[in-house]
Wavefront OBJ file of the C-alpha trace (Angstrom):
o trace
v -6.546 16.692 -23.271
v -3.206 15.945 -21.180
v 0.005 17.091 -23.980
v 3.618 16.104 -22.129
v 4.898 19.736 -22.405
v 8.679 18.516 -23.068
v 7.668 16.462 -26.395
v 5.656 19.471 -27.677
v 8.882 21.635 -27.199
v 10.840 19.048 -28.708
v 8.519 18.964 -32.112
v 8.751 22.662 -31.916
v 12.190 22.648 -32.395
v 11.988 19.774 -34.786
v 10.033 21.721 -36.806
v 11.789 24.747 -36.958
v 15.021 23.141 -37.825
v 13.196 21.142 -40.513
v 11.903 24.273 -41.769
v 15.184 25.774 -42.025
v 16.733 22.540 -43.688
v 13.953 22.982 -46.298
v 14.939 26.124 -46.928
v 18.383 25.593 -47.836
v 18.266 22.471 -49.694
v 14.807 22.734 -51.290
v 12.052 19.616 -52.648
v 14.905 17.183 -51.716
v 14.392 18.096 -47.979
v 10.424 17.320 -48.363
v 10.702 13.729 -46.759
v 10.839 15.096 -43.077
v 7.807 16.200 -43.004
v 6.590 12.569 -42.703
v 8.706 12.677 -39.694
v 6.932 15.461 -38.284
v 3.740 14.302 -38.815
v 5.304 11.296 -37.111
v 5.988 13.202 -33.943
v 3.080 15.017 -33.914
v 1.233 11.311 -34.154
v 3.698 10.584 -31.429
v 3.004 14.034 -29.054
v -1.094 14.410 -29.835
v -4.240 12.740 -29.543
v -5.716 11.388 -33.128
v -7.977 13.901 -33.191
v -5.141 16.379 -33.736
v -2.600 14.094 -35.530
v -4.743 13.020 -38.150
v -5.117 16.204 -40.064
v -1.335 16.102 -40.179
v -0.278 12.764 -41.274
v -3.631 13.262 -44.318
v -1.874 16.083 -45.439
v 1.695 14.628 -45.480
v -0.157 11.416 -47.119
v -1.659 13.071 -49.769
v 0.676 16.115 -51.150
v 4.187 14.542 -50.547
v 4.221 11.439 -52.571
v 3.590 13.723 -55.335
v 6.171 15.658 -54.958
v 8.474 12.773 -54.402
v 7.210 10.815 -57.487
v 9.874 12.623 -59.589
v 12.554 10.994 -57.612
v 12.252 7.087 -57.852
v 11.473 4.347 -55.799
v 14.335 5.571 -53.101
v 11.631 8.481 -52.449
v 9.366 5.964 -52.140
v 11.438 3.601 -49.934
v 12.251 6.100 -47.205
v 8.707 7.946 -47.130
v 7.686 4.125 -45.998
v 9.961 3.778 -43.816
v 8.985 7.235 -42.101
v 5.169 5.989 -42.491
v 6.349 2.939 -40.183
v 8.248 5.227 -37.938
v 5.366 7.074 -37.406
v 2.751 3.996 -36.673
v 5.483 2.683 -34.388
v 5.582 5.761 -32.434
v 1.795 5.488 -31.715
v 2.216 2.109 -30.396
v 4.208 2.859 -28.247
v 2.708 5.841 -27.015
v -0.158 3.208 -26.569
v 1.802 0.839 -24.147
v 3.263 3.823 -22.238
v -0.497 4.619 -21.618
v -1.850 0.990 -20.994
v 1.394 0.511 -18.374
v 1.096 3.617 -16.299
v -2.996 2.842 -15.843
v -1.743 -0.469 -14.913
v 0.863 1.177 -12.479
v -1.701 3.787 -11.442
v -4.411 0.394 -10.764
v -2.391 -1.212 -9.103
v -1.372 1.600 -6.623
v -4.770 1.840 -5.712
v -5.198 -1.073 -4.875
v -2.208 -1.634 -2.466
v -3.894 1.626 -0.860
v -6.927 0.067 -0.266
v -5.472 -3.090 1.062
v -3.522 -0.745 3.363
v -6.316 0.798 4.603
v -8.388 -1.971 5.198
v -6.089 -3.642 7.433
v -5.427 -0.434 9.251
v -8.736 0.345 10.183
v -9.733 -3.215 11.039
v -6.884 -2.881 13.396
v -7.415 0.222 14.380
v -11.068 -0.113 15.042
v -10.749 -4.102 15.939
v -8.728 -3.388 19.326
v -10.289 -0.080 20.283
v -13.848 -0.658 20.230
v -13.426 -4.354 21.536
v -11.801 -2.057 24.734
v -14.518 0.385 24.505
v -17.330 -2.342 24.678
v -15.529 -4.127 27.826
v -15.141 -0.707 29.853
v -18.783 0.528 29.011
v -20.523 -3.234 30.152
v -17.788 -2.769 33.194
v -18.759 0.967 33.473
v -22.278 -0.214 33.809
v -22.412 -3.175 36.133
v -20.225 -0.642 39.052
v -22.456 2.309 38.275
v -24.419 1.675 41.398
v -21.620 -0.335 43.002
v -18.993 1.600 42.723
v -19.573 5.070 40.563
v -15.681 6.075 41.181
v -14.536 3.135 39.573
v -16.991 3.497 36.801
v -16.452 7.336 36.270
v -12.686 6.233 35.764
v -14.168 3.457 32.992
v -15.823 6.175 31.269
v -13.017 8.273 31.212
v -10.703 5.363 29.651
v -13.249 5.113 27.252
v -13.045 8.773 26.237
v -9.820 8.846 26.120
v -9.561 5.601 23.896
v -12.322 6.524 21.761
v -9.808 10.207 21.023
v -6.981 8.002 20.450
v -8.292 5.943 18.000
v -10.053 9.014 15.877
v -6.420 9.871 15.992
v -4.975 7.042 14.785
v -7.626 6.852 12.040
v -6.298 9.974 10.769
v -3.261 9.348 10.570
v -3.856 5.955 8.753
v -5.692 8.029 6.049
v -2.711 10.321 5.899
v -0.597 7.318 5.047
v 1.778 7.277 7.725
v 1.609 5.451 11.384
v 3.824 3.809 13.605
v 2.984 2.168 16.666
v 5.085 1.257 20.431
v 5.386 -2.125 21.112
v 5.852 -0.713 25.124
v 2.655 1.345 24.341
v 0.618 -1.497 22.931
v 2.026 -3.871 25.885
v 0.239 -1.388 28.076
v -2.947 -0.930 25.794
v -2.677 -4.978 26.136
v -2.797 -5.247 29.679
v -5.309 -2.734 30.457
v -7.597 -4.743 27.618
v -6.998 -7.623 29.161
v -7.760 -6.731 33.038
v -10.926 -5.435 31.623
v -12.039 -8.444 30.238
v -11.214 -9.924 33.541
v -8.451 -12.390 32.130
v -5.180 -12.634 34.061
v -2.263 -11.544 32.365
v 1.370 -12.258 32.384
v 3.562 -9.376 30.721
v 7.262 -8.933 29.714
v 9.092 -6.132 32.175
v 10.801 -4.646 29.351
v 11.332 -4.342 25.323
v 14.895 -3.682 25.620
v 16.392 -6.853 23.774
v 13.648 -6.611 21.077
v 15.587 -5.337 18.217
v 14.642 -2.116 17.140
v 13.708 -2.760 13.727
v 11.285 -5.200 14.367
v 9.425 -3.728 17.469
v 6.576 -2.019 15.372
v 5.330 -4.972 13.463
v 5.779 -6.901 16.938
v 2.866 -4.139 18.207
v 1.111 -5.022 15.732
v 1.390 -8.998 16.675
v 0.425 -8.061 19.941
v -2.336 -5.732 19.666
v -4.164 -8.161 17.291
v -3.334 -10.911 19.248
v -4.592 -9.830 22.427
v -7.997 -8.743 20.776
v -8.342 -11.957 19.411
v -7.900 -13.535 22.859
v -10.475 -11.240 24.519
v -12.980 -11.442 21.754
v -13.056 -15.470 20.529
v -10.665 -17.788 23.404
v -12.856 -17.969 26.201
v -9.419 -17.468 28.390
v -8.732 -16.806 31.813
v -5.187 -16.333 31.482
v -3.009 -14.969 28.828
v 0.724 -14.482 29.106
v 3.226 -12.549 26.275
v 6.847 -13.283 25.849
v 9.419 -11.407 24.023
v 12.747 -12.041 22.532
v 15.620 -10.109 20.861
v 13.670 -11.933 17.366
v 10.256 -12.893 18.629
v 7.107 -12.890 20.510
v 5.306 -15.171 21.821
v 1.561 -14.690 22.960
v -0.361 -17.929 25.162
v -3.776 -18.206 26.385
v -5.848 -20.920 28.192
v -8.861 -21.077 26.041
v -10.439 -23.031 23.301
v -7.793 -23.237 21.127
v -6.298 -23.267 17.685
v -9.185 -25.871 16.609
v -11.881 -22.495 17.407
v -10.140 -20.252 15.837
v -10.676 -19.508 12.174
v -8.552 -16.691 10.410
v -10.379 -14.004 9.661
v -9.664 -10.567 7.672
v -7.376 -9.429 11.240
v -4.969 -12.517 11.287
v -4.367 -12.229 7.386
v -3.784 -9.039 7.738
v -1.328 -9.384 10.477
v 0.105 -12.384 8.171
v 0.268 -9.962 5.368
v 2.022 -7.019 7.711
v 4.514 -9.995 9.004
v 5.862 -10.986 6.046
v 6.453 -7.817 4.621
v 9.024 -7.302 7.637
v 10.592 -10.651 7.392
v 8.472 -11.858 10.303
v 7.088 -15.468 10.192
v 3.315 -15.981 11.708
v 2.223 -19.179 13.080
v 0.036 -20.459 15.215
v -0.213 -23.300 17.484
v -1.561 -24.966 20.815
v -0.247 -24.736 24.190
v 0.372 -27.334 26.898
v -3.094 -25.686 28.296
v -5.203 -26.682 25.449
v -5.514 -23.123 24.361
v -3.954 -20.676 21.433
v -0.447 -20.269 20.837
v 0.650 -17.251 18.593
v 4.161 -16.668 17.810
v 5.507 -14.132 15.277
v 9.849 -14.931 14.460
v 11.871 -13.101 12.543
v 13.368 -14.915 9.394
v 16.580 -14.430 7.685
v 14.164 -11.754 4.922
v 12.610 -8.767 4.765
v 14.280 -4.908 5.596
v 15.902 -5.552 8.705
v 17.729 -8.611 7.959
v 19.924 -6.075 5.872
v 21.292 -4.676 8.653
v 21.829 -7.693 10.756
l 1 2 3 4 5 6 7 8 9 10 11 12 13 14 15 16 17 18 19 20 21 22 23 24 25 26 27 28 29 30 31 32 33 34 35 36 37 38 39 40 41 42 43 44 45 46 47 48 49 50 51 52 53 54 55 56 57 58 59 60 61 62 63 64 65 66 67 68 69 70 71 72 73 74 75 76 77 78 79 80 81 82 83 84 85 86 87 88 89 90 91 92 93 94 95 96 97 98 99 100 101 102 103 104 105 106 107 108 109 110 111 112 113 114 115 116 117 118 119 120 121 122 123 124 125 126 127 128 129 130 131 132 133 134 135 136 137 138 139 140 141 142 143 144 145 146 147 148 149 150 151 152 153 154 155 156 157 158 159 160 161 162 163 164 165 166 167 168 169 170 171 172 173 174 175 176 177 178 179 180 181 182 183 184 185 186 187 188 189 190 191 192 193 194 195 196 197 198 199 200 201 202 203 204 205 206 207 208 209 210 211 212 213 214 215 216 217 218 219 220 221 222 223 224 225 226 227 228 229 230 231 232 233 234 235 236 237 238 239 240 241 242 243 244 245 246 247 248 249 250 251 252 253 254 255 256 257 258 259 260 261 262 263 264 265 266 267 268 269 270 271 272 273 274 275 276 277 278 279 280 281 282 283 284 285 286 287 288 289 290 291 292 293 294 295 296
């Protein structure tokens, strides 16, 4: 039984005071203890109010008989006092398991996405290096011993980045996923075209623009078919192409609405479309919404 240690102090004192009012002044001061059997409706389970408000029930509209229906009239009103209290101890309740319901699930939406993204791009890499690890290990065993150890060291990176998506907090490097991109990309054996810099990408929106790109560049590996890709950036954008089957292939799965979800959150605006190529076009702008349009 959970008892909000403030109201139980605050009855205590009520009660004492009450006490010493009855005192002084006698049978005329016997109303208030409706009102303390009010707040003790109001501070304790049923199981421990109800004994009170019986008692004050029974044995003080006796006592008040004596003097009239003004007695009467205010014990009442007390009595409603008191039922009003427990409603709305009852709708403090309902709201903050509401509250409490609906912060898990915003938790569990947040960790879904993360770990699809998480997971999505890293063991899409780690598949392409071990099949590429494979086909050189008789070919070339330097080249694949260096595979394997990109695969170690991406397989530590993402346990890493799992953890720290369970610990809540994570932020990612739109120059570091750019990298993570290309690498990704060369494995797969798809030609890629890459932005020099991330210097005019504002600063507020360059971690949900990692995002955009490390999604979009494991969608390209895993579904287009491509042999070229190419990513663009601008002070409020970027911009990722590809040469493969297209936007009429591609159906959005739990990864884009996540990345949808993510955008919008940041005042970003997801869309995709088709290039002159035939193939996918996926280009995340910033709109005039969202945290950083505060500041700009």
């Amino acid at each position: 039984m959970r008892v909000n240690l403030r109201a139980v102090s605050l009855l205590v004192v009520g009660t004492f005071l009450a006490l010493i009012v009855l005192n002084l002044v006698g049978t005329d001061a016997i109303q208030l203890a409706y009102f303390i059997a009010s707040a003790v409706a109001f501070v304790f389970p049923w199981q421990v109010s109800l004994p009170f408000t019986a008692v004050a029930a029974i044995a003080i509209p006796q006592s008040l008989w004596p003097f009239g229906h003004l007695s009467l009239i205010t014990t009442g009103i007390a009595c409603l006092a008191s039922r009003m209290a427990i409603i709305s101890q009852a709708q403090r309740k309902i709201q903050e398991v509401r509250s409490q319901e609906l912060e898990v699930n915003e938790e569990r939406n947040r960790m879904a996405r993360d770990m699809h993204d998480i997971l999505g791009h890293s063991l899409t890499t780690v598949t392409l290096k071990a099949e590429l690890a494979k086909k050189l290990i008789e070919l070339d065993p330097n080249t694949a011993k260096s595979q394997i150890a990109e695969i170690e060291e991406i397989s530590r990176s993402a346990l890493a980045e799992v953890r720290t998506a369970i610990n809540g907090y994570r932020e990612l490097s739109l120059s570091g996923e750019l990298a993570r991109a290309l690498s990704l990309l060369q494995s797969a054996g798809i030609k890629a075209k890459m932005p020099n810099s991330v210097d005019e990408v504002q600063v507020d929106l360059r971690e949900v623009f990692a995002w955009v790109v490390r999604e979009g560049t494991t969608n390209v590996v895993r579904h287009s078919g491509a042999k070229r890709c190419s990513i663009s950036l601008t002070s409020k954008s970027v911009l990722i192409e590809d040469d493969g089957v297209g936007i009429a292939e591609i159906r959005e799965g739990n990864g884009l609405r996540g990345l949808r979800e993510r955008c919008q959150n940041n005042g970003v605006e997801l869309c995709l479309g088709e290039t002159t190529m035939g193939g996918l076009k996926l280009t995340a702008q910033a709109v005039q919404t969202g945290p950083w349009a505060k500041e700009h």
